[in-house]
N, CA and C atoms as an extended XYZ file, in Angstrom:
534
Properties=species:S:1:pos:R:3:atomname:S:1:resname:S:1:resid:I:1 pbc="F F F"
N        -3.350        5.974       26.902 N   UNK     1
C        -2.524        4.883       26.503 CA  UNK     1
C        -2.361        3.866       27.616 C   UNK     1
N        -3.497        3.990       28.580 N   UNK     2
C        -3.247        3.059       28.963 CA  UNK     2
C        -2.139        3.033       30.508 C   UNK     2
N        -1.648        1.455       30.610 N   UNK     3
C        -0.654        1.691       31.754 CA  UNK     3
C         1.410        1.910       31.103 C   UNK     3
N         1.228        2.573       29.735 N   UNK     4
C         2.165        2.664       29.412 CA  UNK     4
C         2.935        3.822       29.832 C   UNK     4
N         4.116        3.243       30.636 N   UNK     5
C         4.784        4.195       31.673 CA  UNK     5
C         5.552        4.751       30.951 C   UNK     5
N         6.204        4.170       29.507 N   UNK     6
C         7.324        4.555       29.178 CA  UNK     6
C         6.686        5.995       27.812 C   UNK     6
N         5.692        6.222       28.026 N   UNK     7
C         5.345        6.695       27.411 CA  UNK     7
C         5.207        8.260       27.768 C   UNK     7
N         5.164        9.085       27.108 N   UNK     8
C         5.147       10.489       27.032 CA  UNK     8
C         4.385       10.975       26.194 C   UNK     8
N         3.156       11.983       26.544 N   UNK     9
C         1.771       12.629       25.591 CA  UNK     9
C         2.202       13.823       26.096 C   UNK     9
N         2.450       14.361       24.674 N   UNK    10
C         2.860       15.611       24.724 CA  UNK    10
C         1.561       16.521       22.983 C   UNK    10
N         1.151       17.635       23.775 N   UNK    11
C         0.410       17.776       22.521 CA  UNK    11
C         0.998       19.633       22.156 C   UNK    11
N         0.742       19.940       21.189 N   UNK    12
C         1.038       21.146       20.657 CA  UNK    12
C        -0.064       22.400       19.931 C   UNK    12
N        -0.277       23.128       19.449 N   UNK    13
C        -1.558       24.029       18.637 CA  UNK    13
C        -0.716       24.782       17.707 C   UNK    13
N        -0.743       25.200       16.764 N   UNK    14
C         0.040       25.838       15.764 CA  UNK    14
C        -1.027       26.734       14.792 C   UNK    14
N        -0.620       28.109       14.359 N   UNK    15
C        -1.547       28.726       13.201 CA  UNK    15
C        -0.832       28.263       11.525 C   UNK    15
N        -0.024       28.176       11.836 N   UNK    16
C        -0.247       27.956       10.135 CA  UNK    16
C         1.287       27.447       10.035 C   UNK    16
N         1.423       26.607        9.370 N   UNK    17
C         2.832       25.481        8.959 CA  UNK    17
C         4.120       26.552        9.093 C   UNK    17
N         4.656       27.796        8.809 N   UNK    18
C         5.398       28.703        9.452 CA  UNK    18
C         5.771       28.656       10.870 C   UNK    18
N         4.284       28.533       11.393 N   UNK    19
C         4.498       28.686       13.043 CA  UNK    19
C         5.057       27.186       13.306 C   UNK    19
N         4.760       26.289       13.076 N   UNK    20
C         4.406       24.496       13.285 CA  UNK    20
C         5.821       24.838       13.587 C   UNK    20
N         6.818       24.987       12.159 N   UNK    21
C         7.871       24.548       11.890 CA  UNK    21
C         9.099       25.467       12.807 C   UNK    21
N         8.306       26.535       13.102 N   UNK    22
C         9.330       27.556       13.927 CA  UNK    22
C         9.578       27.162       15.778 C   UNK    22
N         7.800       26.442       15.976 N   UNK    23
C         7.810       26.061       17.190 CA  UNK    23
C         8.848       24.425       17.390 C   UNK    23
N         8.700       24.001       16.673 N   UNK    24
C         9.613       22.228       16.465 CA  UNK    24
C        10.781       22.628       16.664 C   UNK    24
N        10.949       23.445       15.408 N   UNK    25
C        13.103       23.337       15.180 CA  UNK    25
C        14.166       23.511       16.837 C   UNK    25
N        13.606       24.081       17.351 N   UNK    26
C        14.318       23.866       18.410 CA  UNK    26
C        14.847       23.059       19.115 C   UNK    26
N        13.279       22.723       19.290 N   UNK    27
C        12.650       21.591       20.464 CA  UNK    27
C        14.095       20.174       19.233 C   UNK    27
N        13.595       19.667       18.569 N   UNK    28
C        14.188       18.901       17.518 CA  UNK    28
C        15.773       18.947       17.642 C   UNK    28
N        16.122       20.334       17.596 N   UNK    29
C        17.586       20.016       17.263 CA  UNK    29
C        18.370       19.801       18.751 C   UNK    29
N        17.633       20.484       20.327 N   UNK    30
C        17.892       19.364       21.438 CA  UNK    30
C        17.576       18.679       20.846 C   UNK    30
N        16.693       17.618       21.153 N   UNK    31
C        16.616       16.159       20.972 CA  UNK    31
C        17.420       15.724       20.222 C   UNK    31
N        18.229       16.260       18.825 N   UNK    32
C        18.946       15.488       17.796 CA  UNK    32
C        20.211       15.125       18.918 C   UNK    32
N        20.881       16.232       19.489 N   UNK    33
C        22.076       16.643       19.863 CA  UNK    33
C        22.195       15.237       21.568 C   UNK    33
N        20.696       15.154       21.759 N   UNK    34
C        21.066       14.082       22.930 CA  UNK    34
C        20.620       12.687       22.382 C   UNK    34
N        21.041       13.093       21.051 N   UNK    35
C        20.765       11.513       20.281 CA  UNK    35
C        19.425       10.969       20.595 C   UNK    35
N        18.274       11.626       20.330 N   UNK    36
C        17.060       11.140       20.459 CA  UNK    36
C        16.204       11.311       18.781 C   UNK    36
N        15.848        9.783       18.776 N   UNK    37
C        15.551        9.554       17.572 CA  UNK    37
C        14.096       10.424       16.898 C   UNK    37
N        14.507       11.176       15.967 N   UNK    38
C        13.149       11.883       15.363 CA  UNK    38
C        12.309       10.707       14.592 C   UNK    38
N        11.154       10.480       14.907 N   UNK    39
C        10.213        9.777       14.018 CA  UNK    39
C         8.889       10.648       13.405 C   UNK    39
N         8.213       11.195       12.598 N   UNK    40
C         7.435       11.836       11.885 CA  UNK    40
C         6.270       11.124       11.189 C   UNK    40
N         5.418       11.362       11.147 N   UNK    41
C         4.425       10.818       10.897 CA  UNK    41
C         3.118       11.811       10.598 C   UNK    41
N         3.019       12.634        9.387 N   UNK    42
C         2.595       13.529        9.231 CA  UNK    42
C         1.700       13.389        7.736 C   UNK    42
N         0.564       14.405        7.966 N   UNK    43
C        -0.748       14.727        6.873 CA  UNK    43
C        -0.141       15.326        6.140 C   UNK    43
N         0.547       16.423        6.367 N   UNK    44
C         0.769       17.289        5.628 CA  UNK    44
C         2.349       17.383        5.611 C   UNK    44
N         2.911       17.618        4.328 N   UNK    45
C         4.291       17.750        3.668 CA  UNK    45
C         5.076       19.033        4.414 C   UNK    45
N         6.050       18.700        5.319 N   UNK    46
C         6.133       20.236        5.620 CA  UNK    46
C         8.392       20.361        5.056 C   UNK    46
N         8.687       19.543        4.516 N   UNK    47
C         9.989       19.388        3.702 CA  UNK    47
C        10.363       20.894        3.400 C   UNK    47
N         9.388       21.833        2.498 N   UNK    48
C         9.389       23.191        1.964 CA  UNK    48
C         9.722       23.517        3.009 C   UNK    48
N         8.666       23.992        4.099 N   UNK    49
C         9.070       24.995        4.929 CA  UNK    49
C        10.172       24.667        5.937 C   UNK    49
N        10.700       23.312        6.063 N   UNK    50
C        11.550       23.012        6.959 CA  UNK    50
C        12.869       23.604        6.260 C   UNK    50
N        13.057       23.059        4.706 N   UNK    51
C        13.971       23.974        4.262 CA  UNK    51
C        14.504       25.114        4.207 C   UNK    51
N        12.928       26.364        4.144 N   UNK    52
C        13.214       27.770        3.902 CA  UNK    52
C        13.474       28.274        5.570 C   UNK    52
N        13.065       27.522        6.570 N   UNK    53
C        13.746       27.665        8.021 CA  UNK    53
C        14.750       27.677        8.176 C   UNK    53
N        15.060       26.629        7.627 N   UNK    54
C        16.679       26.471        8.088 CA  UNK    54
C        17.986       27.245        7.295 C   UNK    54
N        17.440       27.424        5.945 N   UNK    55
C        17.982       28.495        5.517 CA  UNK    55
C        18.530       29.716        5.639 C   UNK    55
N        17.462       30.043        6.817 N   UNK    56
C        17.365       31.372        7.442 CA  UNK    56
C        18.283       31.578        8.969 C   UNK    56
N        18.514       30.416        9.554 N   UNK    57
C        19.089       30.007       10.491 CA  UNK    57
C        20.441       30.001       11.106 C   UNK    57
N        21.298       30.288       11.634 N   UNK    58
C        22.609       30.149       11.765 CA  UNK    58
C        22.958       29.146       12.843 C   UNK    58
N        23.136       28.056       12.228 N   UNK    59
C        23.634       26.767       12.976 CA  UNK    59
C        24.576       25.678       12.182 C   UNK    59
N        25.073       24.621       12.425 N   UNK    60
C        26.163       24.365       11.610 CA  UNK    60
C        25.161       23.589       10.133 C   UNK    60
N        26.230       23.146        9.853 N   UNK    61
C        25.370       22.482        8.855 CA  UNK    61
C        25.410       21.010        8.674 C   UNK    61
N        26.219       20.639        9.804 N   UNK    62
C        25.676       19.044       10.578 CA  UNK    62
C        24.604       19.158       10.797 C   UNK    62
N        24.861       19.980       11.830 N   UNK    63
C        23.054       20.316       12.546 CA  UNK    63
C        22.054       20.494       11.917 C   UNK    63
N        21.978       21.321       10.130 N   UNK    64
C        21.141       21.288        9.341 CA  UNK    64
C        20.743       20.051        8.571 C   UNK    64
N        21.919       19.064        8.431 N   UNK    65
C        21.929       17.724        7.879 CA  UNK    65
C        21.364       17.074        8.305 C   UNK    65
N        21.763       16.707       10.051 N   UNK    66
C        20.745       16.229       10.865 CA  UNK    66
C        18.861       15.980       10.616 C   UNK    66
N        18.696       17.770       10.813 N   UNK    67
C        17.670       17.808       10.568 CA  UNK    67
C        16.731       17.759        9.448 C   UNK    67
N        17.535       17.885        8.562 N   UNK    68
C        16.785       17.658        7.114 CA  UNK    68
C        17.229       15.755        6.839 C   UNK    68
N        17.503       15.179        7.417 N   UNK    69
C        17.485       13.731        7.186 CA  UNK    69
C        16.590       13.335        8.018 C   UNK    69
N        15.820       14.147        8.534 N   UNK    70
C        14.470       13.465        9.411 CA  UNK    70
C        13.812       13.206        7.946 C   UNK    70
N        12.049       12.082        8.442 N   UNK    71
C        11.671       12.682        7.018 CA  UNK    71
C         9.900       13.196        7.253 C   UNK    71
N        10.561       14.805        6.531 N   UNK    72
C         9.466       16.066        6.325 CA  UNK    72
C         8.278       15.736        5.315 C   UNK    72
N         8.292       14.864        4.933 N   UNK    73
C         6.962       14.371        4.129 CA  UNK    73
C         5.687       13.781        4.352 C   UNK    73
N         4.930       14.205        3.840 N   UNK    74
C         3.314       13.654        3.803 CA  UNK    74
C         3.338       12.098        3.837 C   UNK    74
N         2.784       11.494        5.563 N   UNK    75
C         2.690        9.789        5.454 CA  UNK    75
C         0.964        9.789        5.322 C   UNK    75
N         0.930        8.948        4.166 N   UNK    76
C        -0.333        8.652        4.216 CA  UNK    76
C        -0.714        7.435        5.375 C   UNK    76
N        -2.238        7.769        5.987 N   UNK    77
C        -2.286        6.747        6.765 CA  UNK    77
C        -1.894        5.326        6.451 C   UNK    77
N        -1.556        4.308        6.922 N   UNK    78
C        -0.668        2.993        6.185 CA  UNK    78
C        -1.769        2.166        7.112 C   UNK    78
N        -1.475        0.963        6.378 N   UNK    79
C        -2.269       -0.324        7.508 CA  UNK    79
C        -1.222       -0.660        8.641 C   UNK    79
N        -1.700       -1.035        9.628 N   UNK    80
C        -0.955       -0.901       10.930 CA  UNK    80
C         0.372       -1.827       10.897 C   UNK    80
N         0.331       -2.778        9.929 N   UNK    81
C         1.726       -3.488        9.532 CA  UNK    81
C         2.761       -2.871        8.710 C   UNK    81
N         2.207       -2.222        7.965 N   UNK    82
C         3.146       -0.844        7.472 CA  UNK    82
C         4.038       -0.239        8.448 C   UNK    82
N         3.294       -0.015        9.363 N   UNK    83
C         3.772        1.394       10.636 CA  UNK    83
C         4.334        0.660       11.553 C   UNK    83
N         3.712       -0.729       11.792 N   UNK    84
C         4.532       -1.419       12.880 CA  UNK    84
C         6.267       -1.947       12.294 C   UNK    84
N         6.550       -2.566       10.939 N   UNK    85
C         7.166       -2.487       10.490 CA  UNK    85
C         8.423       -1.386       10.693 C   UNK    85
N         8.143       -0.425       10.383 N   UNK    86
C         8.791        1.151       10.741 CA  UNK    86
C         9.085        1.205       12.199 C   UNK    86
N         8.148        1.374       13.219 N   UNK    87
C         8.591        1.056       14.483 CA  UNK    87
C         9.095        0.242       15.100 C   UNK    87
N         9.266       -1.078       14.963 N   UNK    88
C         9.956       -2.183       15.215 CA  UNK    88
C        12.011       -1.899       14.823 C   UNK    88
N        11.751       -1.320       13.933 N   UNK    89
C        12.954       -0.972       13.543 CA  UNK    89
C        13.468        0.025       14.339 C   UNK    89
N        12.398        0.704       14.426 N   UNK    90
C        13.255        2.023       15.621 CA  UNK    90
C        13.003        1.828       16.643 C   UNK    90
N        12.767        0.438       17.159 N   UNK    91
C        12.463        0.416       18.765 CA  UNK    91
C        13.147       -0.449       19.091 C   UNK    91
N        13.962       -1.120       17.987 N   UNK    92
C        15.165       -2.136       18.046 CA  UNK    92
C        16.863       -1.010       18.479 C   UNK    92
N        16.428       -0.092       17.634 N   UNK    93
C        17.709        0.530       17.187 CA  UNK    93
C        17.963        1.783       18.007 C   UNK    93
N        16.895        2.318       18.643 N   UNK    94
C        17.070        3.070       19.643 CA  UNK    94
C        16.738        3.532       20.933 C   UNK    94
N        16.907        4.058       22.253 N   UNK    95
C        16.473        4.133       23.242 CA  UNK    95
C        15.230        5.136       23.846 C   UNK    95
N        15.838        6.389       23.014 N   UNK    96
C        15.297        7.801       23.235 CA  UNK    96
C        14.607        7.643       21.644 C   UNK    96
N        13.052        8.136       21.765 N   UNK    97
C        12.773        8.001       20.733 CA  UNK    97
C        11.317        9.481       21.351 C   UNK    97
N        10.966        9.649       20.035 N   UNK    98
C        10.502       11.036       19.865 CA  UNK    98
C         9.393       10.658       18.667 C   UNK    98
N         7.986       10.963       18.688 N   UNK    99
C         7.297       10.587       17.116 CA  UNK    99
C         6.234       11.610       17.215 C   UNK    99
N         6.639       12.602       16.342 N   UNK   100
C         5.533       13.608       15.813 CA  UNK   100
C         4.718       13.181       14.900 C   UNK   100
N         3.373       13.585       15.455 N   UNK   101
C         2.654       13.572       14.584 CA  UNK   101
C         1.653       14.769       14.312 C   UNK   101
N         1.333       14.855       12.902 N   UNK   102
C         0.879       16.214       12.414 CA  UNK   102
C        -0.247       15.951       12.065 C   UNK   102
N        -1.624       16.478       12.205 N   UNK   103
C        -2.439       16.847       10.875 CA  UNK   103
C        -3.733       17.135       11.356 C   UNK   103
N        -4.610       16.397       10.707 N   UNK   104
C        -6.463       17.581       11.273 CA  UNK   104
C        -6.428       16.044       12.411 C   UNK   104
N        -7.613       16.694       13.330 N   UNK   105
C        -7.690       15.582       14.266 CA  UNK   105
C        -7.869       14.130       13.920 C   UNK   105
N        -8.632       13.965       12.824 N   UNK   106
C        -9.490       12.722       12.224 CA  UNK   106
C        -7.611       11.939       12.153 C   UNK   106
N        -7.220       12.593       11.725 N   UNK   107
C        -5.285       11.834       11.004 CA  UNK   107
C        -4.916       11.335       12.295 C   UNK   107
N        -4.631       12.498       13.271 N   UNK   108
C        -3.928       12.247       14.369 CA  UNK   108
C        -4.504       11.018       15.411 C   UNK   108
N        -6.002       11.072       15.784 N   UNK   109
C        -6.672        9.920       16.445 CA  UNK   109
C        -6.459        8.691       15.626 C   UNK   109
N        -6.242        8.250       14.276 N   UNK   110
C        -5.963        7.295       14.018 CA  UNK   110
C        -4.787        7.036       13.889 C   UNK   110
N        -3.781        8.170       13.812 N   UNK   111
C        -2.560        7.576       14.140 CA  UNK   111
C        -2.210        7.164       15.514 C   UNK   111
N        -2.654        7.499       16.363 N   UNK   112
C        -2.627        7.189       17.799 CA  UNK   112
C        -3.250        6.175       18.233 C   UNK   112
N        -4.479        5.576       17.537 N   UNK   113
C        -4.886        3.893       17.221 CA  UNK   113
C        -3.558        3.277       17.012 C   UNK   113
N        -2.695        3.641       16.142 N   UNK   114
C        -1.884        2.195       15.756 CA  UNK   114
C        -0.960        2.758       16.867 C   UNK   114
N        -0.400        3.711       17.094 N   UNK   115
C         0.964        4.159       17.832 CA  UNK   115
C         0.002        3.211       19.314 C   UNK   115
N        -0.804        3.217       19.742 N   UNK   116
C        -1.523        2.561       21.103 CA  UNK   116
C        -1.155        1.140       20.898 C   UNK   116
N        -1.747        0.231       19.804 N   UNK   117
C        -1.964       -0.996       19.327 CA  UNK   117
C        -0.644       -1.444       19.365 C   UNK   117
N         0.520       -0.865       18.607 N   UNK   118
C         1.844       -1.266       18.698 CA  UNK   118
C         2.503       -1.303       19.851 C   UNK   118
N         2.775       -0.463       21.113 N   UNK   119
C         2.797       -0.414       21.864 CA  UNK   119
C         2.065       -1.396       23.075 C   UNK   119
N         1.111       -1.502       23.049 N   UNK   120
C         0.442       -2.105       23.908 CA  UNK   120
C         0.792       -3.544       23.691 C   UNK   120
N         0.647       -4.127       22.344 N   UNK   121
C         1.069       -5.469       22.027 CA  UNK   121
C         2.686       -5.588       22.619 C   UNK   121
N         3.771       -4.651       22.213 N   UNK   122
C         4.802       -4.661       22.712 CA  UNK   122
C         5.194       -4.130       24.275 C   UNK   122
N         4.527       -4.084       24.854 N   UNK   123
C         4.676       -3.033       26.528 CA  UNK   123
C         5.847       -4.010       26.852 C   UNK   123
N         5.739       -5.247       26.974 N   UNK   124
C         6.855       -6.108       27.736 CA  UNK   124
C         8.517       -5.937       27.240 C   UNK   124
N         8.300       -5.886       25.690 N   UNK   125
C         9.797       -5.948       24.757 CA  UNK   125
C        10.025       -4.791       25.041 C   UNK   125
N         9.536       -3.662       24.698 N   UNK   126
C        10.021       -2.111       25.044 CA  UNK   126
C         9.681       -1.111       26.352 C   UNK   126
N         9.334       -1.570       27.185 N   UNK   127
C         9.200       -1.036       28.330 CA  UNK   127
C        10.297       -0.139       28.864 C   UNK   127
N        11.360       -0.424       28.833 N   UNK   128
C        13.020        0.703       29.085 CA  UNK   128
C        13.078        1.706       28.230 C   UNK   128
N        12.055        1.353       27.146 N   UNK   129
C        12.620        2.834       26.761 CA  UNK   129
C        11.569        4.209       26.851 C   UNK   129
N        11.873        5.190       26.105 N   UNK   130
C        11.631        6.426       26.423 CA  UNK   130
C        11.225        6.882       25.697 C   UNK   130
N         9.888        7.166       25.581 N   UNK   131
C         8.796        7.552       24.967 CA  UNK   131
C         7.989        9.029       24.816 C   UNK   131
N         8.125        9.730       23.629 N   UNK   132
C         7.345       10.909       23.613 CA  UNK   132
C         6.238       10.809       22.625 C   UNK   132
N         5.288       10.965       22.398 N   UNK   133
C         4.299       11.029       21.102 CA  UNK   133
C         3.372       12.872       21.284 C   UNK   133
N         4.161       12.800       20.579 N   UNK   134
C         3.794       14.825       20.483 CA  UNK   134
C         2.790       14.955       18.990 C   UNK   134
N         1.573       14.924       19.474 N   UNK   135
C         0.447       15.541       18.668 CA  UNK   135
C         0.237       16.829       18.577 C   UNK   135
N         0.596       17.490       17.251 N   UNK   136
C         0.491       18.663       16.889 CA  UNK   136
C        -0.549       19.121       15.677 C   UNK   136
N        -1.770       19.868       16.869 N   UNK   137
C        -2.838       20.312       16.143 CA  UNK   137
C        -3.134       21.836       15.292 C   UNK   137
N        -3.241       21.870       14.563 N   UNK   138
C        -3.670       22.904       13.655 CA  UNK   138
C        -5.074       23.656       14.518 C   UNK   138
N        -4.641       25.123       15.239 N   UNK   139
C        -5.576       25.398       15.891 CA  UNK   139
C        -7.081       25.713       15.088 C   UNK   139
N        -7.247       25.761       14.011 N   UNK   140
C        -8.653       25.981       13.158 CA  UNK   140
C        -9.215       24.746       13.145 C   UNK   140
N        -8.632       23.537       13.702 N   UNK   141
C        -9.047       21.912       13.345 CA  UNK   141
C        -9.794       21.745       14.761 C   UNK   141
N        -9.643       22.264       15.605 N   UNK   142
C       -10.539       21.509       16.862 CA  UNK   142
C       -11.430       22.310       17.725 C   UNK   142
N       -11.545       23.454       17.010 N   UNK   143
C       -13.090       24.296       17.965 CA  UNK   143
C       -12.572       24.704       19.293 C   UNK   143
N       -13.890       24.143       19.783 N   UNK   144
C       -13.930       24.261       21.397 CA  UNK   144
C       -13.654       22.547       22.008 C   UNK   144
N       -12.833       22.274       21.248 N   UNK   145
C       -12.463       20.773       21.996 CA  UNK   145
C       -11.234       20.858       23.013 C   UNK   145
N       -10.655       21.860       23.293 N   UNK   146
C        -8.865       21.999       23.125 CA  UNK   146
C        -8.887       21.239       24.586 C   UNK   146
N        -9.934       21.219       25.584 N   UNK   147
C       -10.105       20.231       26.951 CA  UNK   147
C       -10.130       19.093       26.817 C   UNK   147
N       -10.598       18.892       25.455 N   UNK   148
C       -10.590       17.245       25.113 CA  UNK   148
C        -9.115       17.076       24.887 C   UNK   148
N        -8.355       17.462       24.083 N   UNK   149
C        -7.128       17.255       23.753 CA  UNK   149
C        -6.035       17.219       25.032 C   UNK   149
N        -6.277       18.438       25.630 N   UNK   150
C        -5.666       18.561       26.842 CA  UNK   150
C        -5.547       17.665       28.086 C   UNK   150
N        -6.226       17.145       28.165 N   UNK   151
C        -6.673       16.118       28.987 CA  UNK   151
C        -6.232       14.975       28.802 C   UNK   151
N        -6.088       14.866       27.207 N   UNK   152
C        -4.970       13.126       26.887 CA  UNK   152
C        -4.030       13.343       27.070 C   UNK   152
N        -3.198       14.689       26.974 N   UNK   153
C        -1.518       14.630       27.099 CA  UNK   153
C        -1.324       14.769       28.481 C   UNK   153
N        -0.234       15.003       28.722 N   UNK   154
C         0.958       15.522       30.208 CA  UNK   154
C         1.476       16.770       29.695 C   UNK   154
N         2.049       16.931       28.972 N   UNK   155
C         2.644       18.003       28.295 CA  UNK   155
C         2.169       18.937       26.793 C   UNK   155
N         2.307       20.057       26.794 N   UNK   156
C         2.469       20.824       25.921 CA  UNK   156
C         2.994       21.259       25.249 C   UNK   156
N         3.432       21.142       23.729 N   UNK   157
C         4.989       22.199       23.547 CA  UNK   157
C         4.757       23.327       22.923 C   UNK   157
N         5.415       24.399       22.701 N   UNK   158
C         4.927       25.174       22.666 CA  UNK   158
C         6.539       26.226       22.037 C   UNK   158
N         6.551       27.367       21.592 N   UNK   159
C         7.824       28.089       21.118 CA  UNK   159
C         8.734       28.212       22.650 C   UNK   159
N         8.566       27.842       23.221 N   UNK   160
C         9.835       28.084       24.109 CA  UNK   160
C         9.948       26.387       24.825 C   UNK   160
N         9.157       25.712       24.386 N   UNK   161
C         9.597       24.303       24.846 CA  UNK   161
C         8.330       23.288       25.238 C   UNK   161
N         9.123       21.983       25.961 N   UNK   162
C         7.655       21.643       26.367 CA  UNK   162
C         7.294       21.908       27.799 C   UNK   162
N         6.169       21.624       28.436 N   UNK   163
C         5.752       22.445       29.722 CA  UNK   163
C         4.835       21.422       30.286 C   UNK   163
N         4.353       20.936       31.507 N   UNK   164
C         3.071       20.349       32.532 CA  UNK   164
C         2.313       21.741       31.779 C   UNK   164
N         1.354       21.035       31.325 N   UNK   165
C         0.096       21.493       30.742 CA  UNK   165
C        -0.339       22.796       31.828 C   UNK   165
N        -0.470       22.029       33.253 N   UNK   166
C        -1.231       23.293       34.167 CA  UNK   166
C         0.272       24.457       34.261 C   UNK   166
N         0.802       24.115       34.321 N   UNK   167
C         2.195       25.400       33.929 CA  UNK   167
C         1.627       26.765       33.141 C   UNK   167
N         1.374       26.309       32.022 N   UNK   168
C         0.780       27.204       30.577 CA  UNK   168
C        -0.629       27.828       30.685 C   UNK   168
N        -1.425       26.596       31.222 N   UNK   169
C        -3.043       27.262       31.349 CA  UNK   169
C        -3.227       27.393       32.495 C   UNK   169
N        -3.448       28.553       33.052 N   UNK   170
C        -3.432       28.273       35.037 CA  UNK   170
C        -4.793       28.112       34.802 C   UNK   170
N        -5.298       27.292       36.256 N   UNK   171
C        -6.556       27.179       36.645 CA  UNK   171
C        -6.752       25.718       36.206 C   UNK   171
N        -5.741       24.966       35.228 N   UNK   172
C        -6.278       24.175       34.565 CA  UNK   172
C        -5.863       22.623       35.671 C   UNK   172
N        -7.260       21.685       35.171 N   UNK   173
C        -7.844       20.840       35.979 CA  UNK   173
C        -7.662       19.368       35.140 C   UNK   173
N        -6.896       18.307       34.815 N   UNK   174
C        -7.215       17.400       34.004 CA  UNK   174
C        -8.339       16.594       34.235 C   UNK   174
N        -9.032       16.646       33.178 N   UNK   175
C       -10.121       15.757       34.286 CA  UNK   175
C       -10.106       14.024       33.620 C   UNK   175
N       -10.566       12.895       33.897 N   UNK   176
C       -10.890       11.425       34.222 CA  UNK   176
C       -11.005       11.311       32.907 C   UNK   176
N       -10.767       10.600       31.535 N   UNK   177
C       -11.284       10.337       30.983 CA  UNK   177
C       -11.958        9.144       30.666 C   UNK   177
N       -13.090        8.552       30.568 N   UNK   178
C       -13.047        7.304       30.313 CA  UNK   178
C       -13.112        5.872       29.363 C   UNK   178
């Protein structure tokens, strides 16, 4: 992304929408609690299982409100005025901001086209604020790429939080991309 400072690449691996949703809720309900804005941007519908999670859960039910007023639904890719639209609004309205995105790689690299494009056009207007973009891959979706992936973020998240990538994988080396 560039020389965008305010920015945060954080990436994730998950087996199957159970795990996705068990590794997030946490991570999520910090962030709700220090008022950091959830944004979602996802292939796949995960509303169901966010429900039958939280169900299961013992936390208040602000805290469940909270989190079920994110929104858990399938975004189809949009034209980049669609999405800029949406972000403009939340980059007006808040400081701490947070934007998951879900799905097979092909989804996620083009959502990260516009999340780049918007950003980059805006670096000057939003520069103060505070930026995470957490790409969360479906580990059957990327082979033997996971160095490629690794290498775009800073961070990892993972069921106990997020982490410096070389933290999690020892030995590990980011290398140049160009």
């Amino acid at each position: 992304m560039g020389n965008l400072n305010m920015v945060k690449r954080t990436c994730g691996f998950y087996v199957s929408s159970i795990h996705l949703v068990t590794m997030i809720l946490p991570y999520i309900k910090e962030k709700i609690k220090n008022r950091t804005k959830i944004e979602t941007v996802l292939e796949y519908n995960l509303k169901q299982n966010i429900n039958n999670t939280l169900s299961n859960l013992i936390i208040s039910n602000e805290e469940k409100e909270k989190i079920l007023s994110i929104n858990w639904n399938r975004n189809k890719v949009h034209k980049y005025f669609n999405i800029e639209k949406r972000l403009k609004n939340i980059f007006e309205n808040y400081n701490n901001i947070n934007i998951i995105v879900n799905g097979s790689r092909k989804y996620i690299e083009e959502i990260d086209q516009i999340l780049d494009k918007f950003l980059t056009k805006n670096i000057n207007k939003y520069n103060k604020k505070d930026v995470n973009i957490i790409n969360l891959y479906e580990v059957t979706e990327f082979d033997d790429n996971i160095r490629e992936i690794l290498d775009k973020n800073e961070y990892i998240l993972n069921t106990s939080g997020i982490h410096r990538i070389e933290d999690i994988f020892e030995g590990y080396k980011k290398e140049k991309i160009n």
